[in-house]
N, C-alpha and C positions, 0 to 999 in steps of 0.2 A: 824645259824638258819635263815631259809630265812621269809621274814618280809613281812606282809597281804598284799595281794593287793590295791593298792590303787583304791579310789574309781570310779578315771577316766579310769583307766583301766578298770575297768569292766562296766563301761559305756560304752567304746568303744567296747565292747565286746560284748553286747548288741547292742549295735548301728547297729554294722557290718552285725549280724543276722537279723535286722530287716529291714534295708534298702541295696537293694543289689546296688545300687551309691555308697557307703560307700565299699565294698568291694571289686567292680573293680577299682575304685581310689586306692584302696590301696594294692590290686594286681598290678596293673600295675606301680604304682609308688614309693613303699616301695622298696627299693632297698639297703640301706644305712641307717637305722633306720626310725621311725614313730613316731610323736608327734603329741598331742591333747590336745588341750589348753583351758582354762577356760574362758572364756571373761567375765563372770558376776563376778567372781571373778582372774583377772588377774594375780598375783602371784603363782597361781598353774598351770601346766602345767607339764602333764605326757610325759617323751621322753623314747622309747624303748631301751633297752639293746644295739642294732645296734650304735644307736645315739651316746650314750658314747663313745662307745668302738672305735668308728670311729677315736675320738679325743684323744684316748689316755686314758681315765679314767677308774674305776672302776663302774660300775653301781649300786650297791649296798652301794654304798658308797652315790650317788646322792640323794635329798631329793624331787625333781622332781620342783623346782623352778623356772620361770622363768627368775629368774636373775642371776641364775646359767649360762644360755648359753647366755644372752646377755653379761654378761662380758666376752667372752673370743672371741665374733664374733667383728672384727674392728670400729672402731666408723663411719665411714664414711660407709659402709656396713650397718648398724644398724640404719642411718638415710635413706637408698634407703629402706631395710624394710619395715621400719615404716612407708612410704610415701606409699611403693604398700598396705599395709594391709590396713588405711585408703580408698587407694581408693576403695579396693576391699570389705568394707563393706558398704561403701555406694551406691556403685554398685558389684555385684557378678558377672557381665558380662567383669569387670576389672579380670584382669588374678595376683592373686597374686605367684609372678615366678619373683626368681634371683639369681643370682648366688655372694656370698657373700663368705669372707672370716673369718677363724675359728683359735684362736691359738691354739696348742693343747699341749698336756699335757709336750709333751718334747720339747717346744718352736717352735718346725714348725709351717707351716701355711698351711691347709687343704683349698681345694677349694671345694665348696659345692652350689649344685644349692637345691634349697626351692624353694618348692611350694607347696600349701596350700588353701583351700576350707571353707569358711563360712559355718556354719551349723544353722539352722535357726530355729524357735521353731513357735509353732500353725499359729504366728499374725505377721512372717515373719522376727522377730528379731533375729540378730545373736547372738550367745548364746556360741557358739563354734567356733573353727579352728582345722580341721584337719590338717595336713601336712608330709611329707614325703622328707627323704634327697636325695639325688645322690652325689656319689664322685666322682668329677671331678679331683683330683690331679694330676694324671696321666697325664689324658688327658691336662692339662694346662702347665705341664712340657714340655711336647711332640710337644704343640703349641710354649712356650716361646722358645724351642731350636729348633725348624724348623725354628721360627723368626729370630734369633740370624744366625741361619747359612744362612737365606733366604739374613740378612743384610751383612753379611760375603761375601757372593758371591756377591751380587751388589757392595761391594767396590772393591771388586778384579776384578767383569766385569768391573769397570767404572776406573777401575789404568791400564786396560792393553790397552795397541797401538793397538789393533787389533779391529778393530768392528766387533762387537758380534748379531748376529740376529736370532730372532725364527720368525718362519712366519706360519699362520696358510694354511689350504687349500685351503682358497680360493686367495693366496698371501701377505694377510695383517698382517703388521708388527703387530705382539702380543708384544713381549719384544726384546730390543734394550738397548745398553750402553752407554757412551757419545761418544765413540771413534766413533760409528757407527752412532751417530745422527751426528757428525763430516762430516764424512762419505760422508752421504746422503745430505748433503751441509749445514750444521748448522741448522737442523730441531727440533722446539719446539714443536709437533703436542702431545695429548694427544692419548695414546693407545688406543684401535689400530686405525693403519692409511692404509692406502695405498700407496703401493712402490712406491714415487714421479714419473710423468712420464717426469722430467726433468734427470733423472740418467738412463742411458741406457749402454750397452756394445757394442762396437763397432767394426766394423772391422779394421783393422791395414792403408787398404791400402786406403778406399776409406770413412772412419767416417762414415759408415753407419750402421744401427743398426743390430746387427747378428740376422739372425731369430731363430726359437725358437729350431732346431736341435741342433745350434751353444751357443746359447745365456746359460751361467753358471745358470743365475737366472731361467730358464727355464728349467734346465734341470736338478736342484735342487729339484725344486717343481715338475717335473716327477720319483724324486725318490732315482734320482741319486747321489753315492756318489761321491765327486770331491776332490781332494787330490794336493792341492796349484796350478791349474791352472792358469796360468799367462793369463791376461786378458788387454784390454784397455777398462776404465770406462771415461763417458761422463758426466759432470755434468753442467747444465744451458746452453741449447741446444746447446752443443757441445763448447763453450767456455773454459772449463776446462778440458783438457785429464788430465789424470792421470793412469801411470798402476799397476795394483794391483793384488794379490793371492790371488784367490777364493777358499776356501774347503767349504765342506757341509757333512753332514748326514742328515738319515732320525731319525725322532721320532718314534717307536714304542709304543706308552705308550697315551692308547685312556681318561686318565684319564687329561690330559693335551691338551690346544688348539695348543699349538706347534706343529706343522707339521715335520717341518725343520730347523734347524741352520745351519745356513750361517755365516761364517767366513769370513774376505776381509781386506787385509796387505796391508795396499801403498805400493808399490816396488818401485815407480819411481826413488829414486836414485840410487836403487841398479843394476835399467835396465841402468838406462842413464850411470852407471860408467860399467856395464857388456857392453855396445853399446861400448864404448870407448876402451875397452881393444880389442874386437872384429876387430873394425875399426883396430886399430893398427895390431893385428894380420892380419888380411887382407894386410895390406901394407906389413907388412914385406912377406907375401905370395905373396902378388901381385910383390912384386920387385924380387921375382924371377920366376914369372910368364910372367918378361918383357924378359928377354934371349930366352924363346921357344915363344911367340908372338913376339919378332922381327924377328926370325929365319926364322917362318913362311910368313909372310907379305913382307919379304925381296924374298923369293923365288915367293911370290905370283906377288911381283909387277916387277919383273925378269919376270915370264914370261908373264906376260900382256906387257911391253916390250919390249920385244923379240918380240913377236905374231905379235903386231903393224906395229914393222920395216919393219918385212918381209913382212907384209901384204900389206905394204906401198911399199915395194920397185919390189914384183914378181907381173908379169902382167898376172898370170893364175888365171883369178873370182874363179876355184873352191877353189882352194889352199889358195885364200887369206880370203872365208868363213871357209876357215878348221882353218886358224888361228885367226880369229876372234870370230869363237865359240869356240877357246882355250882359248883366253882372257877373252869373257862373263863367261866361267866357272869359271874362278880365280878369277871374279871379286863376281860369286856366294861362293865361300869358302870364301874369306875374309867377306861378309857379315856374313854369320855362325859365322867366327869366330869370330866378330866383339860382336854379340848377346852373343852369350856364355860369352864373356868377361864382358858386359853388366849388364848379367843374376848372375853372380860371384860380381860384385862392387854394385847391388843395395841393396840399404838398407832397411834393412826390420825387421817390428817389431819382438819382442820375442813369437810370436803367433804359438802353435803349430796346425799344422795341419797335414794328410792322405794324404800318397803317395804312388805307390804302387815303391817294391824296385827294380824290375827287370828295370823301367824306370829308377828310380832316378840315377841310377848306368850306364845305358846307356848315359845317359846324360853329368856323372862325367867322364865318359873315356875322350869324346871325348876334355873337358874341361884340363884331367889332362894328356892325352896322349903328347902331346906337349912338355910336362916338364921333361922326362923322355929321360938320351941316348938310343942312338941304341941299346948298350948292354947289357942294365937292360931292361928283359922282362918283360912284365905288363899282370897279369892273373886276370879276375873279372870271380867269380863264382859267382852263386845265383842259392842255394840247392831245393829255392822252388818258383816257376815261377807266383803264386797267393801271395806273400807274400807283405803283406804291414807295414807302420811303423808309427807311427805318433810323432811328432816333429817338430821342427822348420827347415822345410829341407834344405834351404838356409845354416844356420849354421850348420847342419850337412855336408853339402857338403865343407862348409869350415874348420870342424873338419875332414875330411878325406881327403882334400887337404895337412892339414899340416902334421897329420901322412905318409902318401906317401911322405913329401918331405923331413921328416924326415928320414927314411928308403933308400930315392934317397940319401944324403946327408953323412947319416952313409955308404953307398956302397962305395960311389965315393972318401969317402977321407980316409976309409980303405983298398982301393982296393981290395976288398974280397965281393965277394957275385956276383947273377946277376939275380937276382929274387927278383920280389915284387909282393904278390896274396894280393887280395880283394875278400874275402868271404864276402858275406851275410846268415843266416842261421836262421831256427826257432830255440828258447827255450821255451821251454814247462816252463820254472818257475826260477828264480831266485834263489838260495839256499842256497847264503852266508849271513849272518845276521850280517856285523862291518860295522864301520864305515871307517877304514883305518888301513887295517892287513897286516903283511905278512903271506903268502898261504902257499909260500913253500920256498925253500932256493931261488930259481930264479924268483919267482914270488909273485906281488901285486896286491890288490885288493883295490880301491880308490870307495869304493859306494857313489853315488849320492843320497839314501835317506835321508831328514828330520827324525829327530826323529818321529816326528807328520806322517811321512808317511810310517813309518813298515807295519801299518796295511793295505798297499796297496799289500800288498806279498800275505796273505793269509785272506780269509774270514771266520768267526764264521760257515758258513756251511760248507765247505772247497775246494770252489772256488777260484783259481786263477790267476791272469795274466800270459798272455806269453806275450814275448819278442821277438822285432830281434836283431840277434847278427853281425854286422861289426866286422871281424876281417882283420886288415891289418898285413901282415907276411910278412918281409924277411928275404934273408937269409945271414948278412950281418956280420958283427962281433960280435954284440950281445952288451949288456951291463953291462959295471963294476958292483961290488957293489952301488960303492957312489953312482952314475948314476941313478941306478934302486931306489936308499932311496931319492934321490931328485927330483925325475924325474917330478913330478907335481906340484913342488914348482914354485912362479912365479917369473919369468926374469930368472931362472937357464937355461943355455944354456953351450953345449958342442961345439956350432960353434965360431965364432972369434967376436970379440967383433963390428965389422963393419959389419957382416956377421946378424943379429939376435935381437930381442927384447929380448929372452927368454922367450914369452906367449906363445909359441904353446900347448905344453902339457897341461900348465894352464887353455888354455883359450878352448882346448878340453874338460879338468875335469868339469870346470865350467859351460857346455853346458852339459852334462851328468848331473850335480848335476840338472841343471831348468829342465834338460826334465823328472828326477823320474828315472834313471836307472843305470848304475851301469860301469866304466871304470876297466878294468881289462889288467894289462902289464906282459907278461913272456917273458923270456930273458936267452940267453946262452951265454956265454962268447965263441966266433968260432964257434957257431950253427946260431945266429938268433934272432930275436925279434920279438913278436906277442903284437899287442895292440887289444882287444876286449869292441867295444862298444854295452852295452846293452842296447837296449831303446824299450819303450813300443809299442805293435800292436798297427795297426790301423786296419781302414775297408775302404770299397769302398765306403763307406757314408759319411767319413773324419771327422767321430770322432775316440774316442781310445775302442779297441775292451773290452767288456765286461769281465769279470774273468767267467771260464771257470770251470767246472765240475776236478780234478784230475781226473785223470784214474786210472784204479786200476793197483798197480805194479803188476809185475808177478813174480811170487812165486817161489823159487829153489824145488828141493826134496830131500834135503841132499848133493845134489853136492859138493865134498870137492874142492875149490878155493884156491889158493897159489898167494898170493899180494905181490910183490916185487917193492917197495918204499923207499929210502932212507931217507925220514923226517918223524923223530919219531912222529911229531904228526898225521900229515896226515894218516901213516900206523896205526894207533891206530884207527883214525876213519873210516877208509878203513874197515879194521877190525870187529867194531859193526854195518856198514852200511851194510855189505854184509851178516853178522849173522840176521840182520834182514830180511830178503828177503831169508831166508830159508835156505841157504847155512851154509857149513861147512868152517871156513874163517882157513887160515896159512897165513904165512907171515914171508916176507927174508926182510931183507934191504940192501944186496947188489946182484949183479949176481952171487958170489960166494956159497954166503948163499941159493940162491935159487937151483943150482946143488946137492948143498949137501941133501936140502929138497929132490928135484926128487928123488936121488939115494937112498932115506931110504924109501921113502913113496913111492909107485905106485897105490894107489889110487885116486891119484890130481886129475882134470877132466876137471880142466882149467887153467892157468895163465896169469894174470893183471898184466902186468909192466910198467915201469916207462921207460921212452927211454931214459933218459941222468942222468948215476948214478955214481958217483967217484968209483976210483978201475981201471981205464981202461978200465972196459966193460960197454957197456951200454944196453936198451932191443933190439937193435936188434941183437948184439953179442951172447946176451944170448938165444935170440928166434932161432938161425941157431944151439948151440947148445943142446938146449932144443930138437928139432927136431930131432938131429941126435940120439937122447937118445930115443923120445916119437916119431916117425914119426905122429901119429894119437892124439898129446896132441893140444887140441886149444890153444890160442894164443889170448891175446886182450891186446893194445896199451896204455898206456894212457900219456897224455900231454898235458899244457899248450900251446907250442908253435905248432904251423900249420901248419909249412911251410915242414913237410917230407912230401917226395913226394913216390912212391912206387919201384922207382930206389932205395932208401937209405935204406929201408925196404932191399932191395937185397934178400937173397933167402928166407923169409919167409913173403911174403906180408899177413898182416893181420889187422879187422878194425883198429881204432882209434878212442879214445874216449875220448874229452876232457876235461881237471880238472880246478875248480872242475866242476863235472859232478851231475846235480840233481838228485836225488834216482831213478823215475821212468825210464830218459834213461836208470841210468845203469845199472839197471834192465832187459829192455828189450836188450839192448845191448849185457849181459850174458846168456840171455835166448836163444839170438840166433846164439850167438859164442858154446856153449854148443849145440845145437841142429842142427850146422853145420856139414853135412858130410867131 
């Protein structure tokens, strides 16, 4: 039987009707129960059914006491009270408002903000106290673990090596770690500050400060994400180099003053022990760079020589300018080549920068021509005549000096081979995602990403990067198993132990891993070896090309496709790569097994093979007799290795397309083997 109201309640109820201040207070603030307090006689005090229930009790159980909720609200809460409601009745213009804690029924502890309004009688005396709860619990939870995780992360920012920076738009450092106050030279500055203008980024060759195209810090705060570019940082005007890996993001998130995080690794010993393996690889290049510059220098200084003598000794003036502008000439090659040689020994920081490749590779002939006999022919192709790359080109020309003299090396002392080409080419996108895989039974794939740098592949919208691809191919004897499992191990060497340091390969991988891109080695045992380096575009503006829109693949319409590949995995994902793109996929794994398909099916409407497949045949075998079966069936290539040429194709020359190959080539690739007459 529910029990008379009391008689503060219907006071209030009264009250509320009469005075509309009493009602919007208590509209807008009754949220979490409503109490109304007696002041003339303190001990009573009416709290609404909300109130209890809040903490856990029975309302009807409550006798409406005030010392019912002072014992359960904390003692030190209960003296902040009792201090705001004194002041708030001897002034009303004092705000009584706190936020106090409650135990509740089942021993928790409710957080509750109070606040409460003087009610005052004819002659101005306060006579009552409204008041009204809000539950804060929630919300206090939700603060104490943002706290907790706020502090969480500043120990793990201030335990890691790396200096850690936000910076808002207008430059100035918002949040920093200790690695990063480190950093910026032992700065105790209270947040935020401004980016010391004693730490700058510099240029490699001349300490000068990069401008704002070049400069990481600058091109952070325009937006840019930076993915461990190797940098030299200047600290206490120029006094302290140091080189370091810059990444960045941008902040999305307008709820935060953080603009940008900036990330910055010392590298310095890791550059000065990469400088050192470099150097040495250099030397061991360079000493066999000394047999074709003396060859040459010897003939050069032969015939200036010669020129001289006769010049000296035939008394015809025309004849003896004829041999003295043959000397001034020799004396002009050996300065070239003097430069070139120059241009190859100078040392140069790990700074990438924008070249374009049709020169860079002009430039690398005339440097690696020399080193090569008469009877290893030297072909440099470059697929696309606007193409550019951006890297440390110095050591890329020194990574590609040593695969050439590797490849010279492997000819000459297997006597087998007489060809070595140098492609350059575009890649629309990178496709392999390990770290260090085998591909296929001949071929590895050594990628130079950071974990931290995956997401420089593909963007959230689905932008991105293209590459250029260096492939050096000959056609030499190819390489063993072990060979190919060790190949990029460092000091492993296959030449004589007086002959070699064994860094080449190493010290190629480890210039692929700093520049972001990806070394790729296929290999036949009596076919050949192809080493392909992937390293990121550049632009004419010498920085690295932007990530780019995908293009849309092109779509099959049921075309049934017949893939003949000997490794089970690869033909697997051959397989759902080309069911994707609309096609009908079969698939042989040997030349044998692909005959047997032709002669059951005549539906096919194209075939992907593999050029070098156990069994004795391999795809061009099988493509001469695919033809003699299908005169009018396409035909498309695929391989690792580069170096066929369209003699070895023999009677069924057709593209080639090499693996692995990113979806969108070979997409278009199919589309247009399939739509060839």
């Amino acid at each position: 039987m529910a029990s008379e109201p009391n008689y503060l309640e219907k006071e209030l109820e009264e009250l509320i009707q009469s005075d509309p201040r009493i009602w919007r207070f208590v509209r807008e603030t009754s949220l979490d129960g409503v109490w109304y307090w007696d002041l003339e006689d303190p001990e009573h005090e009416y709290m609404s059914p909300e109130f209890w229930k809040l903490f856990g009790f029975d309302p009807d159980q409550m006798k409406h006491l005030a010392s019912e909720w002072q014992d359960l609200i904390y003692a030190e809460d209960l003296e902040l009270a009792k201090a705001n409601l004194t002041a708030h009745l001897a002034d009303p213009e004092h705000p009584y408002d706190q936020v106090v804690r409650y135990l509740c029924a089942d021993g928790s502890t409710a957080w509750v903000r109070c606040r409460g309004m003087a009610v005052l009688d004819d002659a101005g005396t306060p006579i009552r106290l409204l008041g009204a709860h809000n539950d804060l619990t929630a919300l206090k939870k939700e603060e104490r673990d943002a706290q907790a995780t706020s502090q969480l992360l500043s120990k793990i920012m201030n335990a890691a090596q790396s200096a850690i920076l936000g910076l808002d738009r207008e430059g100035q450092v918002v949040s920093i770690n200790a690695a990063g106050r480190h950093m910026l030279g032992g700065l105790n500055e209270m947040l935020p500050f401004a980016w010391p203008e004693a730490v700058r980024f510099v240029d490699g060759e001349n300490l000068q400060p990069l401008d704002q195209s070049k400069s990481p810090l600058m091109r952070a705060m325009a937006g840019a994400s930076l993915n461990g570019e190797v940098s030299i940082m200047s600290r206490s005007s120029g006094d302290d180099l140091r080189y370091v890996r810059v990444s960045s993001a941008p902040v999305d998130d307008n709820d935060t003053p953080v603009f940008c995080v900036i990330i910055i690794d010392d590298v310095s010993e890791q550059e000065m022990n990469r400088q050192k393996v470099e150097r040495a690889s250099r030397l061991d290049a360079l000493g066999q760079l000394t047999g074709g510059i003396a060859h040459d220098f010897n003939n050069l200084l032969a015939t200036i020589q010669y020129a001289l003598q006769l010049a000296q000794d035939v008394p015809d003036m025309e004849k003896q300018s004829l041999y003295i502008e043959t000397a001034l000439k020799s004396v002009d090659r050996g300065t070239e080549l003097i430069k070139r040689l120059l241009a190859f020994a100078k040392r140069q920081p790990g700074v990438a920068r924008s070249q374009r490749v049709a020169d860079l590779l002009t430039d690398f002939r005339k440097l690696a021509t020399p080193l090569i006999e008469a009877n290893v022919a030297l072909d440099f192709q470059v697929k696309d005549a606007d193409l550019w790359v951006f890297c440390n080109t110095p050591q890329l020309e020194n990574a590609l000096l040593n695969l050439l003299l590797n490849s010279r090396d492997a000819i000459m002392r297997a006597g087998m081979g007489d060809q070595i080409t140098i492609i350059a080419r575009n890649v629309s996108e990178i496709d392999a995602d390990v770290t260090l895989r085998r591909e296929h039974a001949n071929s590895y794939i050594a990628k130079g990403l950071h974990a931290e740098h995956r997401a420089d592949r593909e963007r959230a919208d689905g932008a991105v990067h293209r590459y250029v691809e260096f492939a050096v191919t000959d056609n030499g004897p190819g390489m063993p198993e072990e060979v190919k499992r060790r190949s990029i191990d460092p000091f492993f060497t296959t030449k004589s132990k007086n002959s070699s340091t064994g860094l080449g390969l190493s010290m190629v991988y480890g210039f692929v891993q700093q520049s972001n891109g990806e070394l790729r080695i296929y290999s036949e045992e009596g076919q050949g070896t192809t080493v392909r380096l992937l390293l990121p575009r550049g632009t004419p503006t010498g920085t690295r090309e932007k990530p780019v829109k995908r293009l849309p693949q092109a779509q099959g319409d049921g075309e049934v496709i017949l893939v003949v590949e000997d490794e089970p995995s690869l033909l697997s994902m051959m397989d759902d790569l080309i069911t994707s793109l609309g096609y009908k996929a079969r698939t042989a794994s040997s030349a044998a097994e692909a005959l047997s398909r032709i002669d059951q099916d005549d539906s096919i409407d194209l075939v992907i093979t593999d050029v070098v497949m156990p069994g004795g045949k391999g795809g061009f075998e099988l493509a001469r007799e695919l033809r003699s079966r299908r005169p009018d069936l396409p035909i498309l290539y695929m391989s690792g290795y580069t170096g066929f040429s369209e003699t070895e194709m023999d009677a069924v020359v057709a593209p080639m397309i090499q693996k692995p190959c990113p979806p969108a080539e070979l997409a278009t690739a199919i589309k247009a083997a399939i739509q060839q007459p």
